[in-house]
Jmol script that loads the backbone (N, CA, C; Angstrom):
load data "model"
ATOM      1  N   UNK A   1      15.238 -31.380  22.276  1.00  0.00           N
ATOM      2  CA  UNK A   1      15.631 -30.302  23.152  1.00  0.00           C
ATOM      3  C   UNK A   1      14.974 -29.013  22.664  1.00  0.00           C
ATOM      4  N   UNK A   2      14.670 -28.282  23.650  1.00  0.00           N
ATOM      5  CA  UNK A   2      14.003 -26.948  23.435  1.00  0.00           C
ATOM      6  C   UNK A   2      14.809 -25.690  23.399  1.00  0.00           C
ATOM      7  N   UNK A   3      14.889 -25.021  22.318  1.00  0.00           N
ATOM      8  CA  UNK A   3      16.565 -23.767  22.188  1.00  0.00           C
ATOM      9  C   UNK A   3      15.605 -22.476  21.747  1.00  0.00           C
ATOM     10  N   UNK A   4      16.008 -21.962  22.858  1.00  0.00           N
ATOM     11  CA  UNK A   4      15.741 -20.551  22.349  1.00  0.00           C
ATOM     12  C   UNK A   4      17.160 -19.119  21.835  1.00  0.00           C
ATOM     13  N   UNK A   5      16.916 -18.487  21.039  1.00  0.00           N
ATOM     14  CA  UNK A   5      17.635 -18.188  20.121  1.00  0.00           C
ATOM     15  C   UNK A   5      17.120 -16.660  20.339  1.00  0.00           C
ATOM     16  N   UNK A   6      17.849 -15.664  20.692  1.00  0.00           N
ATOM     17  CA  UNK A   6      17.855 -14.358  20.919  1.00  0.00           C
ATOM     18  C   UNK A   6      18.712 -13.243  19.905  1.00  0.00           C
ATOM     19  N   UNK A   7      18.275 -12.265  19.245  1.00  0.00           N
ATOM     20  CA  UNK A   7      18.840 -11.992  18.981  1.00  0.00           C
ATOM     21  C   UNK A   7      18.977 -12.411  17.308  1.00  0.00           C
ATOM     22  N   UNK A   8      19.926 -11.802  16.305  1.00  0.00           N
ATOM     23  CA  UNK A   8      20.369 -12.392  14.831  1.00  0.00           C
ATOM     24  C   UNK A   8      21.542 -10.916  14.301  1.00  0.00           C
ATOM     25  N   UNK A   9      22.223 -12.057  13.700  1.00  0.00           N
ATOM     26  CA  UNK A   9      23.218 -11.056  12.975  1.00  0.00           C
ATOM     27  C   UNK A   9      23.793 -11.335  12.399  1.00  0.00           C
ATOM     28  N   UNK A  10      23.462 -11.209  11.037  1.00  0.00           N
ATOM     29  CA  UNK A  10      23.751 -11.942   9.477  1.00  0.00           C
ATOM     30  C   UNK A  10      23.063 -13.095   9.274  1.00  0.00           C
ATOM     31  N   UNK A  11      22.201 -13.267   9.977  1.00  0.00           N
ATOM     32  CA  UNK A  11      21.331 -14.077   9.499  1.00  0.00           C
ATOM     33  C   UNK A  11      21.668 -15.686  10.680  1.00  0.00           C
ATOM     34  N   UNK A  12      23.271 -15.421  11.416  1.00  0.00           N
ATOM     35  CA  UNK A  12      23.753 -16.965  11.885  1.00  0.00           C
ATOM     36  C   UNK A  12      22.391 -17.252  12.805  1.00  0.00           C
ATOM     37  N   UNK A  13      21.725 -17.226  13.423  1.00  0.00           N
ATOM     38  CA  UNK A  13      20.747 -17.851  14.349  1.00  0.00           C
ATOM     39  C   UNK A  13      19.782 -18.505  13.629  1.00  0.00           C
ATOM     40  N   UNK A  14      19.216 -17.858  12.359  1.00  0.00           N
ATOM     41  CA  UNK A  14      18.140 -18.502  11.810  1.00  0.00           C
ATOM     42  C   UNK A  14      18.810 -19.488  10.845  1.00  0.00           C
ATOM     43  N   UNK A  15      20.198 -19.321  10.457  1.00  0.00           N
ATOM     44  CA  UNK A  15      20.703 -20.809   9.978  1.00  0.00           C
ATOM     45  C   UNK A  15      20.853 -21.579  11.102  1.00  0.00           C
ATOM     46  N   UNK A  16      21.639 -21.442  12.296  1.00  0.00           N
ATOM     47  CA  UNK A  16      21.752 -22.554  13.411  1.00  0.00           C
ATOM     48  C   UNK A  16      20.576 -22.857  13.332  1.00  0.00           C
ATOM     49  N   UNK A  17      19.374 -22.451  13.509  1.00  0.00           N
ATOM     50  CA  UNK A  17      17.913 -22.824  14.059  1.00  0.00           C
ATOM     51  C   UNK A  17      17.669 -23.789  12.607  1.00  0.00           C
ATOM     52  N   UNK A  18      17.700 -23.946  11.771  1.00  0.00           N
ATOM     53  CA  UNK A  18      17.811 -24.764  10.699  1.00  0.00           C
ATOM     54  C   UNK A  18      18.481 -25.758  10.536  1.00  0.00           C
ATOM     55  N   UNK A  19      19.660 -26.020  11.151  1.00  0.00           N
ATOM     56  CA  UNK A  19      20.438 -27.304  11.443  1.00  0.00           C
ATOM     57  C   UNK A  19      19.667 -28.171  12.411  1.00  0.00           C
ATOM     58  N   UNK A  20      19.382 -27.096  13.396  1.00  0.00           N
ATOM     59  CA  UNK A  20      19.175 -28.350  14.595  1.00  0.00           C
ATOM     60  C   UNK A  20      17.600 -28.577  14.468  1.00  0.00           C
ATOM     61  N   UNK A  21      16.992 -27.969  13.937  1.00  0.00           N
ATOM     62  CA  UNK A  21      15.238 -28.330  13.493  1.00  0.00           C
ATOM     63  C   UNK A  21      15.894 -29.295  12.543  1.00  0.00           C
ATOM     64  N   UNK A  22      16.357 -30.040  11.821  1.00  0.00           N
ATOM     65  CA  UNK A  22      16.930 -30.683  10.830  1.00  0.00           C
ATOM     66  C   UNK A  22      17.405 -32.104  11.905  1.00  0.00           C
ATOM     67  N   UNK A  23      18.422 -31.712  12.841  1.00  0.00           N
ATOM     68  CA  UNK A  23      18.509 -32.514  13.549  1.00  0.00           C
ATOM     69  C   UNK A  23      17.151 -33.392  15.146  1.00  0.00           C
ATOM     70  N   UNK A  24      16.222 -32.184  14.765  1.00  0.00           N
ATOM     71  CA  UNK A  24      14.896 -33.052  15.668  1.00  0.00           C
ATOM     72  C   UNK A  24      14.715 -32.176  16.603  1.00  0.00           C
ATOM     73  N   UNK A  25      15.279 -31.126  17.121  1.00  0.00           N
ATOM     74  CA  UNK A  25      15.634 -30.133  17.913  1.00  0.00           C
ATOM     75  C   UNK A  25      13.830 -29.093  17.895  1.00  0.00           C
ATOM     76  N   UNK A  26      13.538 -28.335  18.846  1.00  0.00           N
ATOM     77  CA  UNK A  26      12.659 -27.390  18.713  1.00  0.00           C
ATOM     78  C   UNK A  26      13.432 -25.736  19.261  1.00  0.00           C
ATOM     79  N   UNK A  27      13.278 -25.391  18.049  1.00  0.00           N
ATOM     80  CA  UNK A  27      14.296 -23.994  18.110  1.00  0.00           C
ATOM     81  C   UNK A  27      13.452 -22.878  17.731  1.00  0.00           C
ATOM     82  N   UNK A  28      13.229 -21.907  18.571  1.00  0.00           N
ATOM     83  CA  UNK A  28      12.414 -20.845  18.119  1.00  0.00           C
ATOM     84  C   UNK A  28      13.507 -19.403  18.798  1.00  0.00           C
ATOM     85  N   UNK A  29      13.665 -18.448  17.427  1.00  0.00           N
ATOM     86  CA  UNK A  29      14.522 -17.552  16.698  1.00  0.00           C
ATOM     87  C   UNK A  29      13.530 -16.231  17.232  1.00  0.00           C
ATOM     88  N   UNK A  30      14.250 -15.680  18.231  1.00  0.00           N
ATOM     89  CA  UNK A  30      13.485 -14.149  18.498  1.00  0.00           C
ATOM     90  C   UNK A  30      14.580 -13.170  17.909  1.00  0.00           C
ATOM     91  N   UNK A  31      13.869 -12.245  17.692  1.00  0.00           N
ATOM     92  CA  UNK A  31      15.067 -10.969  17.004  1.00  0.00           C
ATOM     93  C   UNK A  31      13.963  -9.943  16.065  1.00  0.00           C
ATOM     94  N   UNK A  32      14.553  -8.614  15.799  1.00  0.00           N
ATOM     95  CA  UNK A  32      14.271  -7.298  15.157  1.00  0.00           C
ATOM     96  C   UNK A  32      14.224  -7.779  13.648  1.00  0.00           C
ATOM     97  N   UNK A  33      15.077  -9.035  13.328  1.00  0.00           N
ATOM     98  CA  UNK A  33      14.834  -8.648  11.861  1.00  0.00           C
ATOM     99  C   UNK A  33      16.713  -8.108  11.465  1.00  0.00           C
ATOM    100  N   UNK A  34      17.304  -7.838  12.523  1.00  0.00           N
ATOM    101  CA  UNK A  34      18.308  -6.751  12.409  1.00  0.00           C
ATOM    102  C   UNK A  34      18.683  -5.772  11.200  1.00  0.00           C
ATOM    103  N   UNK A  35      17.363  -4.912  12.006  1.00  0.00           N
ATOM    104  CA  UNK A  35      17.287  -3.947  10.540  1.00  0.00           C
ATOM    105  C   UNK A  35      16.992  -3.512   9.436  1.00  0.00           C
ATOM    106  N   UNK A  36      17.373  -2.945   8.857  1.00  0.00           N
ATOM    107  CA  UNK A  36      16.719  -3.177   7.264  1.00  0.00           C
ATOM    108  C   UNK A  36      16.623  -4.955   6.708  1.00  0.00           C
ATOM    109  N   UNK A  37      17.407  -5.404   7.122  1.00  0.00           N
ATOM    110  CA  UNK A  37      17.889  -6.560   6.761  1.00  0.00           C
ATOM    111  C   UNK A  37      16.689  -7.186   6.549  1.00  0.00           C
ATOM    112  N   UNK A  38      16.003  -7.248   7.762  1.00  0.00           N
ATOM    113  CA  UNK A  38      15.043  -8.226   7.300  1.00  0.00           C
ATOM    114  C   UNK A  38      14.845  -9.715   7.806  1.00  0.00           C
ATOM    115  N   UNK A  39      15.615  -9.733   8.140  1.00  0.00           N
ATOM    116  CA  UNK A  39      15.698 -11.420   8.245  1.00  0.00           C
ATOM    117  C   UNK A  39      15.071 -12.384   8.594  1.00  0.00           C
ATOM    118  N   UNK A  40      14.518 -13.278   8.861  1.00  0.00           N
ATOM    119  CA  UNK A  40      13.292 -14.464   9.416  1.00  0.00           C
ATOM    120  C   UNK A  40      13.757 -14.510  10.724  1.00  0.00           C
ATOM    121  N   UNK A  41      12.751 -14.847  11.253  1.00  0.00           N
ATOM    122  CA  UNK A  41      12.576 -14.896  12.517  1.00  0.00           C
ATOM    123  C   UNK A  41      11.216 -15.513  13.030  1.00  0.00           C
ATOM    124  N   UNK A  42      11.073 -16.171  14.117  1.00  0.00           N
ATOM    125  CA  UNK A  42      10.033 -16.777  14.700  1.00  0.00           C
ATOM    126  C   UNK A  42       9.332 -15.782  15.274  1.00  0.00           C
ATOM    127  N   UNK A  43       9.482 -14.972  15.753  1.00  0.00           N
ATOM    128  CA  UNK A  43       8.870 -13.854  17.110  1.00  0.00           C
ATOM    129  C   UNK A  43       9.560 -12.874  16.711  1.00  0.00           C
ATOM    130  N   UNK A  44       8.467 -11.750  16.314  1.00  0.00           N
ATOM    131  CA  UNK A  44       9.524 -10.124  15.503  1.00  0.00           C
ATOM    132  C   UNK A  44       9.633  -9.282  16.789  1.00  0.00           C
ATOM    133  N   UNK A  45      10.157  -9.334  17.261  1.00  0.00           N
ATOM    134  CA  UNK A  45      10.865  -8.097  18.232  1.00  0.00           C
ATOM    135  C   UNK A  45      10.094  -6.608  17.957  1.00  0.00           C
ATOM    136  N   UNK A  46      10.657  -6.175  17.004  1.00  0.00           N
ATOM    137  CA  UNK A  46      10.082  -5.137  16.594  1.00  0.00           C
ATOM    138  C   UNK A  46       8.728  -4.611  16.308  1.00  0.00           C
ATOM    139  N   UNK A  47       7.736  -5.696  15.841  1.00  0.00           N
ATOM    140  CA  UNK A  47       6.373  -5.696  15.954  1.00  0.00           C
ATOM    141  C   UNK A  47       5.714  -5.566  17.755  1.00  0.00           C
ATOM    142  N   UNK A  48       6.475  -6.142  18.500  1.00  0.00           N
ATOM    143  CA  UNK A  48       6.329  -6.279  19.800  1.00  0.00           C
ATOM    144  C   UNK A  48       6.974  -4.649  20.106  1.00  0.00           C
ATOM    145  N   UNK A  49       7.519  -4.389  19.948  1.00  0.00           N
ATOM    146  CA  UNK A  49       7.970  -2.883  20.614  1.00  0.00           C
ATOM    147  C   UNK A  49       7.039  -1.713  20.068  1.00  0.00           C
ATOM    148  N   UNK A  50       7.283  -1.692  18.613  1.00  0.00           N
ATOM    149  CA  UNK A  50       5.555  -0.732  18.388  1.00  0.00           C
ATOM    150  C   UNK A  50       4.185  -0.628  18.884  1.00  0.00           C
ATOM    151  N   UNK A  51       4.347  -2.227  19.313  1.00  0.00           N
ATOM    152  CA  UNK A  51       2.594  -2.203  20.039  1.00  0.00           C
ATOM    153  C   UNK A  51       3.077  -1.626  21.069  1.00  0.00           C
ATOM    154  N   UNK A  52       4.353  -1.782  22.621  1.00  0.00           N
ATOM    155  CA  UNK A  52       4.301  -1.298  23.820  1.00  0.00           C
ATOM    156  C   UNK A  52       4.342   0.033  23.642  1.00  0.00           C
ATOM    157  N   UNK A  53       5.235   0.948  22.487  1.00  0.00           N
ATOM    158  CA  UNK A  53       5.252   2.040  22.261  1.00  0.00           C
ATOM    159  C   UNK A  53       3.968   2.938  21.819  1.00  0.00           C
ATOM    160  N   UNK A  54       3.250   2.450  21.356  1.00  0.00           N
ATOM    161  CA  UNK A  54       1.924   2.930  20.918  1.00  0.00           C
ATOM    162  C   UNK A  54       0.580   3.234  22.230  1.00  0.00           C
ATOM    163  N   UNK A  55       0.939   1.923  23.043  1.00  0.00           N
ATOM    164  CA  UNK A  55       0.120   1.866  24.233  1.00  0.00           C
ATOM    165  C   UNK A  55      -0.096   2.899  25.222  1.00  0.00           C
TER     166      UNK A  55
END
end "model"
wireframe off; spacefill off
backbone 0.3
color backbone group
């Protein structure tokens, strides 16, 4: 199954996305990072908004 994943906060999406890639699943994790935080992610949000902002 194909899951897309919007969004992160505390990190729960990029652990769900780790269970079910575990379970055979194709899960790809969009999100900012939320923040300083940092967090992993498949597709950085935020890299994507500096380029439209810059344009």
């Amino acid at each position: 199954m194909r899951i897309l994943l919007l969004g992160d906060y505390s990190n729960v999406h990029w652990t769900l996305a780790e269970g079910l890639r575990a379970l055979g699943h194709e899960v790809c994790v969009v999100s900012d990072g939320d923040g300083w935080k940092n967090y992993r992610r498949d597709v950085d949000l935020k890299k994507i908004c500096e380029i439209s902002v810059t344009k």
